[in-house]
C-alpha positions in Angstrom: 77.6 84.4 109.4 76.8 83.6 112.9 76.5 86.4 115.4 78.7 84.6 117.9 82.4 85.0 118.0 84.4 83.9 115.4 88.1 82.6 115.1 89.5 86.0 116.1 86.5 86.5 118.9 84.3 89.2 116.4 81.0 89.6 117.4 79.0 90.1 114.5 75.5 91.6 114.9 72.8 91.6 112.5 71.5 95.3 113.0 67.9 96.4 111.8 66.5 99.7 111.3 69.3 101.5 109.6 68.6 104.0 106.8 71.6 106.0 106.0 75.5 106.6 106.7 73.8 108.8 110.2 72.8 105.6 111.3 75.6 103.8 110.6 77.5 106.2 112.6 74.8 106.0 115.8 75.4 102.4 116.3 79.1 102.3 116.1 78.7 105.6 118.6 76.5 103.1 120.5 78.9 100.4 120.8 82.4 102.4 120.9 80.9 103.8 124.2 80.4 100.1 125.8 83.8 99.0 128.0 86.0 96.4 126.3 85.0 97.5 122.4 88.2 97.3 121.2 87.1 98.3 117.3 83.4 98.8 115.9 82.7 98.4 111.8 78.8 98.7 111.0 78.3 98.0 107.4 75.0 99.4 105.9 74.9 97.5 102.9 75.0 94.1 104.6 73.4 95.5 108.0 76.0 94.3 110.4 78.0 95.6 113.0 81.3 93.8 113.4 82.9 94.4 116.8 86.4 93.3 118.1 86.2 93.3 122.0 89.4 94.3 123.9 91.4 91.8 126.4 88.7 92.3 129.0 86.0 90.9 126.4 82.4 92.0 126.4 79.1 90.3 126.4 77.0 90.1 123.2 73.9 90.9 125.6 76.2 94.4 126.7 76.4 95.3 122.9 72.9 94.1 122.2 71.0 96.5 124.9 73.4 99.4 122.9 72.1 98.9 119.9 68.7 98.6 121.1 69.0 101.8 123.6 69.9 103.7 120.1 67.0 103.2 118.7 68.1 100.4 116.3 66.8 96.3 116.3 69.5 93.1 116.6 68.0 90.1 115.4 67.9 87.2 117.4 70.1 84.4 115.8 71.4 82.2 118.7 68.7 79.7 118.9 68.8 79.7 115.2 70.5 76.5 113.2 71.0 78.1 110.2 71.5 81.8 111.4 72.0 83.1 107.1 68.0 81.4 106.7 67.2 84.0 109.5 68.9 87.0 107.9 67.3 85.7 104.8 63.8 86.0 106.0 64.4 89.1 107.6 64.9 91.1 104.2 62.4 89.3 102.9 59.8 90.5 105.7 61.1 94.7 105.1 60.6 93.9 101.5 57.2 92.5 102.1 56.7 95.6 104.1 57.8 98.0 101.9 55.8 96.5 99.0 52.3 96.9 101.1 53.3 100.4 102.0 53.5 101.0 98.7 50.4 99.7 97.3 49.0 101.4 100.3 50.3 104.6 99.2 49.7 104.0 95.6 46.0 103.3 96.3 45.4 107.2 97.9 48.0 108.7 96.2 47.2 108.5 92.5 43.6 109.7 92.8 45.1 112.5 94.8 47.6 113.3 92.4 44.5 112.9 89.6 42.6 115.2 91.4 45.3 117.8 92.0 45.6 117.8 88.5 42.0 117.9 87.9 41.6 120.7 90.0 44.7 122.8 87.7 42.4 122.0 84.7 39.4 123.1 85.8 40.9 126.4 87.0 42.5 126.6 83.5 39.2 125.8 81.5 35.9 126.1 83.8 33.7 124.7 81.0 35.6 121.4 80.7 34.8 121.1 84.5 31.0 121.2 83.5 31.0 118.9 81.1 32.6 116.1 83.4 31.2 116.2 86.4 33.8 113.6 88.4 36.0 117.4 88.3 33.8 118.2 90.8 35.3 116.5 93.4 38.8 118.1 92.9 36.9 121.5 94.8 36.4 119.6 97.4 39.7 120.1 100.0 38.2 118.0 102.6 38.9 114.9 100.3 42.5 115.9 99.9 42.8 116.3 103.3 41.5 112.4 103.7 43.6 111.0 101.1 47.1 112.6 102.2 46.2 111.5 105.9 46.2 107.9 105.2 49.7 108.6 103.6 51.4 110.4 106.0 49.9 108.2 108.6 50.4 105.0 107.5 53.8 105.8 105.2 55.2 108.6 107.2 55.4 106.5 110.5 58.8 104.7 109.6 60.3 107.7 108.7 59.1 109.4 111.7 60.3 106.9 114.2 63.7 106.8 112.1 63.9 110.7 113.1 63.0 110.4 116.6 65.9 108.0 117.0 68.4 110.2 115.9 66.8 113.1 117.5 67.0 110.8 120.7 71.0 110.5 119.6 71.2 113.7 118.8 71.8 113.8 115.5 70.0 113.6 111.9 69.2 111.5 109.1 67.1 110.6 106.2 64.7 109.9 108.0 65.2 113.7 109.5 65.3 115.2 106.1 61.8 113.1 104.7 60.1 113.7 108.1 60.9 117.4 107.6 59.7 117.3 104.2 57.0 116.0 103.4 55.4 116.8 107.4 56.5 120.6 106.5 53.8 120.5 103.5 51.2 118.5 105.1 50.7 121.2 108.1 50.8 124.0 106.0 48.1 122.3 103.8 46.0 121.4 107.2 47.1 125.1 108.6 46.3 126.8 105.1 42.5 124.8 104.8 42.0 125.4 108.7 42.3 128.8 108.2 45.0 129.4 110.8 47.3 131.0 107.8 46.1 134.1 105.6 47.5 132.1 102.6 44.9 129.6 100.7 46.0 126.9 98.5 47.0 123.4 100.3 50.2 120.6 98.7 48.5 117.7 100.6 49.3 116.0 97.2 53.3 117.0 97.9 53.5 115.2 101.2 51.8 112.1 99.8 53.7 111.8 96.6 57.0 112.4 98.2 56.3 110.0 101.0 55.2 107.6 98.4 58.0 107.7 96.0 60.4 107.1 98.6 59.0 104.2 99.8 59.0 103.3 96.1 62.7 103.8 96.4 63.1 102.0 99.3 62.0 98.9 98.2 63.7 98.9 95.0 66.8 99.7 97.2 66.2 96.5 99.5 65.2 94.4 96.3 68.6 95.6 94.8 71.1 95.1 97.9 69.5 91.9 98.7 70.6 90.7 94.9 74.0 92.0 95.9 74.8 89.9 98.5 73.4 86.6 95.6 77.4 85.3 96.0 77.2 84.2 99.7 74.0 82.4 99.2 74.9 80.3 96.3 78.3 79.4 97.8 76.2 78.5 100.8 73.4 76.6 98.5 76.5 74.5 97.2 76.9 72.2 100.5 74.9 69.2 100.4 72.7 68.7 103.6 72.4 64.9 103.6 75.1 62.4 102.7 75.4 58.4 102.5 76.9 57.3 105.2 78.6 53.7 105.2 78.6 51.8 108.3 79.0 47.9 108.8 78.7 47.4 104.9 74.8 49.2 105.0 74.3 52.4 103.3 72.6 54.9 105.3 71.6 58.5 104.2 72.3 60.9 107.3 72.6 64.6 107.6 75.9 66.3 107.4 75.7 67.7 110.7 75.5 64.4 111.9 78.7 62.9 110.4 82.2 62.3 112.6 85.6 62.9 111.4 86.7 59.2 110.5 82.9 58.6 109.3 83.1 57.2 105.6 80.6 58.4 103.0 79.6 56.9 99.4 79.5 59.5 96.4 77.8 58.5 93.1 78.1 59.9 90.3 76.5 63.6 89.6 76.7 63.8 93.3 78.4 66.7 95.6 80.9 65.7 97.8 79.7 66.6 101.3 82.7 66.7 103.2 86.2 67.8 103.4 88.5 64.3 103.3 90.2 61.9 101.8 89.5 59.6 99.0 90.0 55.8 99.9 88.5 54.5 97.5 87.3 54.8 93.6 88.4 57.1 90.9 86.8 60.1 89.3 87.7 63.0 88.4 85.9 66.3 90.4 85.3 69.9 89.6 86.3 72.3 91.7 85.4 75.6 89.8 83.3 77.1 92.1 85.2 76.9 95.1 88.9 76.9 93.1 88.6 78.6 89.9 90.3 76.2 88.5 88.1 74.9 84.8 89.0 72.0 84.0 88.0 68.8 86.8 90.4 67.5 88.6 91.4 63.6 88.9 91.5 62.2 92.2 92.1 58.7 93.4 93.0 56.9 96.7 95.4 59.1 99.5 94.1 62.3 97.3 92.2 64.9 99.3 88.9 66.4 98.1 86.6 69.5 99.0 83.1 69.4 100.4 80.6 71.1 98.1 82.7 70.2 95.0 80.6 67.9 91.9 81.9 64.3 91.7 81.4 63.6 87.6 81.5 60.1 86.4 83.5 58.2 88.9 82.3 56.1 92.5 84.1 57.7 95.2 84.5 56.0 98.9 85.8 59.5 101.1 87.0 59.4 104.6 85.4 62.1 106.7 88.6 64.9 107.9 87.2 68.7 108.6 83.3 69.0 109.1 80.9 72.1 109.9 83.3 75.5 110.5 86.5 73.8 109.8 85.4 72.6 106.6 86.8 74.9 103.4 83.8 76.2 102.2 82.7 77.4 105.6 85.9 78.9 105.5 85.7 80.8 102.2 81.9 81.7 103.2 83.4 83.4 106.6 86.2 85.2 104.8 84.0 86.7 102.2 81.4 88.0 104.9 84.8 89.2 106.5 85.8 91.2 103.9 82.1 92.3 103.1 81.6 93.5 106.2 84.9 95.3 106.4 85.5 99.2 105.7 87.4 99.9 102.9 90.1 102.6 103.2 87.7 104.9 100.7 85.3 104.4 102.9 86.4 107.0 105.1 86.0 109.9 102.2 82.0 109.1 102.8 81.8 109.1 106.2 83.2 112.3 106.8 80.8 113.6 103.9 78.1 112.3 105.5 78.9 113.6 109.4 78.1 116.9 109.1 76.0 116.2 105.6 72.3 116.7 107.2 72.6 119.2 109.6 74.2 121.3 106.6 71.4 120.6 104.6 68.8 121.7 107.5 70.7 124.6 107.4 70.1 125.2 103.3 66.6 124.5 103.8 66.1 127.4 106.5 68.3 129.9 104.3 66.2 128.8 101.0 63.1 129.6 103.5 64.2 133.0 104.3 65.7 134.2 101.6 62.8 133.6 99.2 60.6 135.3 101.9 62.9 138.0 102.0 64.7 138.6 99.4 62.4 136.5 96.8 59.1 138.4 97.8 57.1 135.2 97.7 54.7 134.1 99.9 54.8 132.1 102.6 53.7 128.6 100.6 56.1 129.1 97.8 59.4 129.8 100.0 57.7 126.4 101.9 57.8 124.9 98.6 61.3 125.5 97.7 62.5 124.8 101.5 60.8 121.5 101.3 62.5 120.4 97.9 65.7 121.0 99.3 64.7 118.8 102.5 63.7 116.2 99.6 66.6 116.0 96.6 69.4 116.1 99.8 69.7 112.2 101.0 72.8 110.9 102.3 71.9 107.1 101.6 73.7 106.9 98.0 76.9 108.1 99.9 76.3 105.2 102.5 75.9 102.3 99.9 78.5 103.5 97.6 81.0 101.8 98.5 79.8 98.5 100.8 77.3 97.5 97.7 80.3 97.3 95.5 82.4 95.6 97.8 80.1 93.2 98.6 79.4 92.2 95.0 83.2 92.4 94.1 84.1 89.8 97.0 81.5 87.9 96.4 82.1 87.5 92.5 85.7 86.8 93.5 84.6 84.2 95.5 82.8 82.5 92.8 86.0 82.5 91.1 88.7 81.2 93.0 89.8 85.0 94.6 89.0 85.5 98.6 89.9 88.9 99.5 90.6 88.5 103.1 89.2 92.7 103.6 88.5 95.3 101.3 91.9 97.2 101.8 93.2 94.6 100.1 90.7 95.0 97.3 91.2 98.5 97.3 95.1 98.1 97.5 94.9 96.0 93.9 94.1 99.3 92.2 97.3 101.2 92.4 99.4 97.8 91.9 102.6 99.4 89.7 105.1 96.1 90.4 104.1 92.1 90.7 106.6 89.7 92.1 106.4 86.3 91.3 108.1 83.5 93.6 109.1 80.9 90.9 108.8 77.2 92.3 105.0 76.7 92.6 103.8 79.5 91.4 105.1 79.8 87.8 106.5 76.4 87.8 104.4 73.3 88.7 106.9 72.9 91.6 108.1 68.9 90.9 111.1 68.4 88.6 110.6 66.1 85.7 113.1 64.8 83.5 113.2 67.4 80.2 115.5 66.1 78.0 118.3 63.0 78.0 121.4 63.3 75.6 123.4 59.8 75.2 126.4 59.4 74.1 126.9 57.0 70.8 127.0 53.7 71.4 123.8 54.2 74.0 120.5 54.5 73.4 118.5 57.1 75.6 116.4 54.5 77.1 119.3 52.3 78.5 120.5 55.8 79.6 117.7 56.3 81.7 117.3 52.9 82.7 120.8 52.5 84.0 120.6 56.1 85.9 117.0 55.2 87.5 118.0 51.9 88.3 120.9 53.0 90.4 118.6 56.0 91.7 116.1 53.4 93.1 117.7 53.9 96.8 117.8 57.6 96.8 115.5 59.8 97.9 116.2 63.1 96.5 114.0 65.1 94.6 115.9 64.6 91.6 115.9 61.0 91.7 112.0 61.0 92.1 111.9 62.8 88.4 114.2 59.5 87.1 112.0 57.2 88.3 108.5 58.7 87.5 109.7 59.0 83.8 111.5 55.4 83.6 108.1 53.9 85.1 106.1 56.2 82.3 108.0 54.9 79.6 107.6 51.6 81.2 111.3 50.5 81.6 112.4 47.6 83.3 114.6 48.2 86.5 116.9 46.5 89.0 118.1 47.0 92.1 121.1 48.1 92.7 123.6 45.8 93.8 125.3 48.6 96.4 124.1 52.0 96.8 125.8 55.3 98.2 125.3 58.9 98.2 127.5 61.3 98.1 126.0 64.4 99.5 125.8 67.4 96.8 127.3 65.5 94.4 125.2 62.0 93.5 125.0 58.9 93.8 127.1 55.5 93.1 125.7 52.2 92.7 126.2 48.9 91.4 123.8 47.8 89.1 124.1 44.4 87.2 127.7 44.1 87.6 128.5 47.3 86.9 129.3 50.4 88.5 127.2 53.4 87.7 127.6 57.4 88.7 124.5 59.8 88.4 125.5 63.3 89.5 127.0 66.6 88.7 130.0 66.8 86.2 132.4 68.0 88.3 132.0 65.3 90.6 132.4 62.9 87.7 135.4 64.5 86.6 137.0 64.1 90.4 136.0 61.1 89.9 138.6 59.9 86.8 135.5 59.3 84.6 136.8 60.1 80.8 134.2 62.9 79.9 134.4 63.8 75.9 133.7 67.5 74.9 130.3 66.4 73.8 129.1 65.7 76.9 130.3 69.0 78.6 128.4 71.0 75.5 125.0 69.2 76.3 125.5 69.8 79.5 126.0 73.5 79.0 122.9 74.0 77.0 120.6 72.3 79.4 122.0 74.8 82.0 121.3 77.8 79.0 118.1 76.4 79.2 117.4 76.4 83.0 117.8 72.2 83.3 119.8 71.1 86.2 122.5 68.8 84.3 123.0 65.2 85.2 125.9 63.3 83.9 126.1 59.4 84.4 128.9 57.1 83.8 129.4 53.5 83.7 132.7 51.7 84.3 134.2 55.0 84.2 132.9 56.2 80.8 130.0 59.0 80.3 127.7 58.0 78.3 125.3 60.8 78.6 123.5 63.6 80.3 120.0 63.9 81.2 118.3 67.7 82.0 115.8 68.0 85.0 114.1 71.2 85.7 110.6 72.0 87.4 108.3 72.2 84.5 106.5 75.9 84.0 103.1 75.5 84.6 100.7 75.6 81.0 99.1 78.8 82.2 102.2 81.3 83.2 103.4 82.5 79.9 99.3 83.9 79.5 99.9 85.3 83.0 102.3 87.2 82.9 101.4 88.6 79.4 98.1 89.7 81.2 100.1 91.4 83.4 101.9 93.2 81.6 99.3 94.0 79.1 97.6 95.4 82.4 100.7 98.1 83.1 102.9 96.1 85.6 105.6 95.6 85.9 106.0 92.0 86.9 109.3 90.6 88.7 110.9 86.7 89.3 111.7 86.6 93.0 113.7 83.2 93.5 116.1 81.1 96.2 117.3 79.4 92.9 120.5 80.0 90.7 121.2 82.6 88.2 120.9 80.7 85.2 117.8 78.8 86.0 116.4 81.3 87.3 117.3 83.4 83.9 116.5 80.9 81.5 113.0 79.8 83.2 112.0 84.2 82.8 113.4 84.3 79.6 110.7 82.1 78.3 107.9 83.8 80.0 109.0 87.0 78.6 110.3 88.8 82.5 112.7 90.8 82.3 113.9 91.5 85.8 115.0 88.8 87.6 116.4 88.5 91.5 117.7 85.1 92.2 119.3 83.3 94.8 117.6 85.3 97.4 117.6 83.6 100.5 114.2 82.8 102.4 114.8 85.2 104.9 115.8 87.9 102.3 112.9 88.0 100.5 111.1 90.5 102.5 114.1 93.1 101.8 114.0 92.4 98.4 110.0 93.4 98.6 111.3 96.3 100.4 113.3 97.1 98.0 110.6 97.0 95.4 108.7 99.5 96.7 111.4 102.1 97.6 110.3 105.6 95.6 106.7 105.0 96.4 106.1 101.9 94.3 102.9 99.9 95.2 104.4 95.8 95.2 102.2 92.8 94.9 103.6 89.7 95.9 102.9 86.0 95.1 103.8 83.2 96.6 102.8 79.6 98.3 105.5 78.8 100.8 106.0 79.4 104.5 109.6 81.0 103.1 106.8 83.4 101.6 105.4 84.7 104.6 107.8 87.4 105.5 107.5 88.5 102.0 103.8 88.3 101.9 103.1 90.1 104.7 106.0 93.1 103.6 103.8 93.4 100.2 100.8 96.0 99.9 98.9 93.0 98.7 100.1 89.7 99.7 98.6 86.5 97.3 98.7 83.2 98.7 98.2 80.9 95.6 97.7 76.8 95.0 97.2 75.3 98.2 99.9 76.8 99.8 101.0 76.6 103.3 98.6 77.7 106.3 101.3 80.4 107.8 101.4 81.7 103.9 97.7 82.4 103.4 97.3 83.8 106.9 99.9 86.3 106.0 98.5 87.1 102.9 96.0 89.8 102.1 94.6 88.0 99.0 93.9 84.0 98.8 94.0 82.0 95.1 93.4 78.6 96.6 93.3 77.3 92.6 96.6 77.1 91.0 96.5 79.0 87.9 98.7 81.9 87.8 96.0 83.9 85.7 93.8 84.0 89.0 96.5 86.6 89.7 95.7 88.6 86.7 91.7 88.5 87.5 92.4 89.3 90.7 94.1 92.4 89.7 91.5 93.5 86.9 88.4 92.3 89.5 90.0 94.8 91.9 90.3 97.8 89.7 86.6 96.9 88.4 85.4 97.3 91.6 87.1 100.2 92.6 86.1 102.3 89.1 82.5 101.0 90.4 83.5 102.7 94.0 84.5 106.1 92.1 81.4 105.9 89.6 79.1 105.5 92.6 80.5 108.3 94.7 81.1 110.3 91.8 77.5 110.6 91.3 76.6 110.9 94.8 78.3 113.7 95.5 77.2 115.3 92.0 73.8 114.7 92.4 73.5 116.5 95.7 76.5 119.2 94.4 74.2 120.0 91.0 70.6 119.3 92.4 70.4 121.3 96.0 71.5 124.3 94.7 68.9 123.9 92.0 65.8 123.3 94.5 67.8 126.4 96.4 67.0 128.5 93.3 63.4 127.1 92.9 63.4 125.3 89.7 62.8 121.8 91.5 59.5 121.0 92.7 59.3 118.8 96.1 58.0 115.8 94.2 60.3 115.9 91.6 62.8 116.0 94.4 61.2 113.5 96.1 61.8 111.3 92.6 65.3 112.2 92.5 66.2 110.9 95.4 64.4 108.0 95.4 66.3 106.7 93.0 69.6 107.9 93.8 70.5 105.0 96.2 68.9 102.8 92.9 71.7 104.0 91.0 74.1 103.3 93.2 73.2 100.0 94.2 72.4 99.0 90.4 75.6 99.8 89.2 77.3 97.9 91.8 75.0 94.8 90.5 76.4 95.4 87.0 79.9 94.1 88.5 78.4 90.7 88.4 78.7 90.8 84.3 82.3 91.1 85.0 83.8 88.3 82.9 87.1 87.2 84.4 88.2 84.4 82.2 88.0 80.5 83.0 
């Protein structure tokens, strides 16, 4: 994302230098202090600060110099024209870092280790020493000294720096903790060869294998979180960067950036569609998967609208040029994802508070593990060093800091790939604890156009002269109803006329002449007013359409029924499978509907819900959310109308599905843009998947530091051990939020 404002005037900056959940908490101290910060989120997994200014605004150059007066780096992405390339290159640089720091430390700190070894064995067996003489060397302390210099030196300097910034903030960090460390073992070692202490015997090996095993960690750490944030890039990889432009019958291949709204641009084949717009001419059918979740391609033709970044399959398609650059809807998806990325989840909160006072408690353990083993342990002065320094080592807050952004990041992101935009990670974390879904009926578990279900003539007529006579006199009406006559006359490729006069009676149908005759389409009640002779036949069909949830239609001719034809919005293939998923997933799922009783009945009874609440006006439905959740119930609620909203917003987790209107999805927590019900269900299981990973990863945060310190406290953890463990800590973490990606959500 762009550091400069976005739609709701955000300044996002891409912070370097951060380590830990300290200094996350020294640049949002930073900024918080600057006048017109409104709200401050920095996110150490994705290394941004997100800050919301106040009415009275503030500059990015204001917020900038605060960062950088902290201690901490911003890059520079104004100039840039693809800011993400940037950020891109930036993590690639600390990993190129990390990896010749590495080898660096590698390269002294094995034939250190080697000869710290060596020198064990030839104390334990003097004549081995003799017979090889390279054993020699390991009596030799000057070399030791060499070897951990050139680690601490060129190693130890980032971790030092990191220290003196939060000593100049006046706090502590990793960075404290290693400094403290492994520095604590080197001066002893160059105090103890010196001769300044009484005490002989150096650990120059324990300052270079513990600087060098972090750095180990480290880059692992950055390999790992740069794989989490994989999502973003591909969805950014999927917009084309050149298109052919047509212009004065010439084909012309431009860039994107260059295209107008109203510019027309040729698709082949195989090709991606590199705009948002309107087909005018050529058919194909598209896929949409990766922006949609939607499987199967989707058939478009002239007047249909298509999405930039989607794969055109076998079809030639002529699109009109409508939203371009940050209007377009993949730039939109790609900003709400890095929204809720960078966003702090509720849980969030547990860690920070952890990690607060975290470091200076440690410090403290370290000086009590000192004493104590001086005074109460009776050891010398090296071994209570040892034991302080390992508890400096295993005690790292950074798996508390990543445990919860790394899994966030990869749970939005894999949503993203599947049709599920999360617009923050409340709303992820809010899936969890779902008890009760509510399911608006028309659009959501129905396809949302009526279509004619059944037709029922009487004897004497055949059903296609039913429907022709019934669409015919339809032909001048435009209600809803009469759309469904028409569609299935023209599919079964009947032959209509005009009517001969036309009038409707509002409510109640229409009447028409059509070829002489005169012809009533409408309720039966308004045919009976009517004098039309209705036999008990007809009144029975039209009962069981009703049972069935079909709006009836009776039509007459010359004052005689001839038959009834049932019209209902069809359910949608994939509803029955979503609400069984559901339910097979605890909740309790609920039909929230303006329609009637027994359509509303008859339409749940075949997907298997059993509580229905019909007839609720639009402006009722937000009570009837509130009514929901009364005893502490946590509601979900799903819908794609601007009647919605209210609801939507009432929810604990609002879901905008299908296209839905704009007012809907911008009160909604939780956006399916496909139109498959199941997204619902993934949504629901990708939520609790990513919050089990959030509990995992904290769970053995907090262990590993609960178990581990009180261990080095005790003195059966060596500082390089130590120094292992917490290395790969923040792995852990940060790999098991990877594992999300295997995730499999359905098609």
């Amino acid at each position: 994302m762009n550091s400069a404002a976005t739609a709701t005037n955000e300044i996002v900056l891409p912070v370097t230098g951060m380590t830990c959940a300290a200094c996350v908490r020294n640049v949002e101290r930073a900024l918080k202090r600057q006048p017109g910060v409104q709200e401050v989120s920095v996110n150490l997994a994705t290394e941004r600060a997100s800050v919301l200014p106040g009415p009275q605004g503030v500059e990015r150059e204001v917020l900038v110099g605060a960062v950088e007066k902290a201690g901490y780096g911003v890059l520079d992405l104004q100039d840039e024209a693809v800011p993400e390339d940037a950020e891109r290159e930036a993590r690639e640089a600390a990993i190129q870092q990390q990896t010749r720091l590495l080898r660096v430390g590698l390269v002294f700190t094995v034939p250190l280790a080697a000869l710290s070894m060596a020198r064990h064995l030839s104390q334990a067996a003097p004549d081995l020493a003799r017979l090889t003489p390279w054993l020699a060397w390991s009596g030799w302390p000057p070399l030791f000294w060499l070897l951990a210099t050139v680690v601490v030196v060129v190693l130890g300097r980032q971790y030092l720096a990191g220290a003196w910034r939060a000593l100049r903030n006046r706090s502590a960090n990793m960075d404290t903790l290693v400094t403290l460390g492994s520095g604590a073992a080197y001066l002893y070692s160059v105090a103890a060869l010196t001769g300044l202490l009484p005490e002989t015997g150096e650990y120059f090996e324990t300052a270079a294998v513990i600087l060098t095993l972090i750095t180990l960690g480290k880059l692992l750490e950055a390999r790992a979180r740069g794989r989490s944030s994989e999502a973003i890039r591909r969805l950014m990889q999927l917009a084309p960067q050149k298109a052919t432009l047509l212009r004065d019958g010439e084909e012309r291949v431009v860039l994107v950036s260059a295209l107008q709204p109203g510019d027309r641009v040729l698709v082949r084949p195989g090709g991606r569609i590199p705009v948002d717009g309107l087909v005018v001419d050529g058919a194909s059918a598209v896929d949409e998967s990766l922006l949609t979740g939607e499987s199967l391609p989707v058939d478009k033709t002239p007047g249909d609208e298509v999405i930039g970044a989607t794969l055109n399959h076998q079809g030639r398609l002529v699109i009109e040029a409508r939203r371009l650059g940050a209007d377009s809807a993949l730039a939109q998806i790609i900003r709400m994802v890095e929204e809720a990325q960078a966003s702090r989840a509720p849980i969030q909160r547990v860690a920070d508070r952890v990690s607060g006072v975290f470091v200076p408690i440690v410090l403290v353990l370290a000086t009590l593990t000192f004493v104590a083993w001086l005074a109460i342990g009776q050891v010398g002065l090296a071994q209570a060093l040892t034991h302080a320094v390992a508890v400096l080592v295993i005690a790292c807050p950074c798996a508390l800091g990543l445990a919860t952004p790394t899994a966030i990041m990869v749970g939005t992101g894999l949503g993203a790939e599947n049709g599920i935009l999360f617009r923050n990670s409340a709303a992820l974390e809010n899936t969890r604890g779902l008890q009760v879904v509510a399911l608006d009926k028309t659009g959501t578990l129905t396809l949302g156009e009526t279509q004619l279900m059944a037709l029922q003539a009487q004897p004497g007529w055949s059903d296609a002269e039913l429907l022709r006579l019934a669409a015919s006199a339809e032909r001048g009406s435009e209600h809803p109803l009469a759309r469904s006559l028409l569609l299935a006359a023209k599919a079964r490729q009947l032959a209509l006329t005009d009517p001969d006069s036309f009038r409707a009676e509002a409510g109640m149908g229409v009447r028409a002449g059509v070829e002489g005759r005169q012809v009533l389409v409408g309720s039966l009640s308004w045919l009976e007013r009517e004098g039309v002779a209705l036999d008990a036949g007809m009144a029975q069909s039209a009962q069981v359409l009703q049972e069935q949830g079909q709006t009836a239609v009776a039509v007459a001719v010359d004052g005689e029924g001839i038959g009834v034809l049932g019209i209902a919005d069809a359910l949608r293939p994939e509803s029955r499978d979503a609400v069984r998923a559901l339910q097979a997933a605890g909740l309790k799922v609920v039909m929230l509907t303006g329609d009637n009783r027994n359509t509303a009945r008859a339409i749940a009874a075949q997907l298997g819900i059993e509580e229905v609440r019909a007839e609720v006006l639009p402006q009722d439905k937000a009570a009837a959310i509130e009514a929901l959740q009364a005893g502490g119930k946590r509601v979900a609620m799903v819908g794609d109308g601007i009647n919605d909203a209210p609801a939507l917003a009432q929810a604990d987790v609002g879901m905008a599905i299908g296209g839905g209107a704009d007012i809907a999805m911008e009160a909604a927590d939780l956006t399916l843009p496909g139109a498959d019900p199941l997204a619902v269900a993934r949504a629901v299981h990708l939520g609790r998947a990513t919050m089990r990973t959030i509990y995992q990863n904290l769970f053995w945060a907090f262990i590993y530091n609960i178990v581990l310190i009180p261990v080095a406290m005790l003195g059966a953890l060596v500082p390089m051990l130590a120094a292992a463990a917490m290395a790969f800590s923040s792995v852990f973490v940060v790999s098991n939020s990877l594992r999300l990606r295997k995730l499999r959500l359905g098609s």
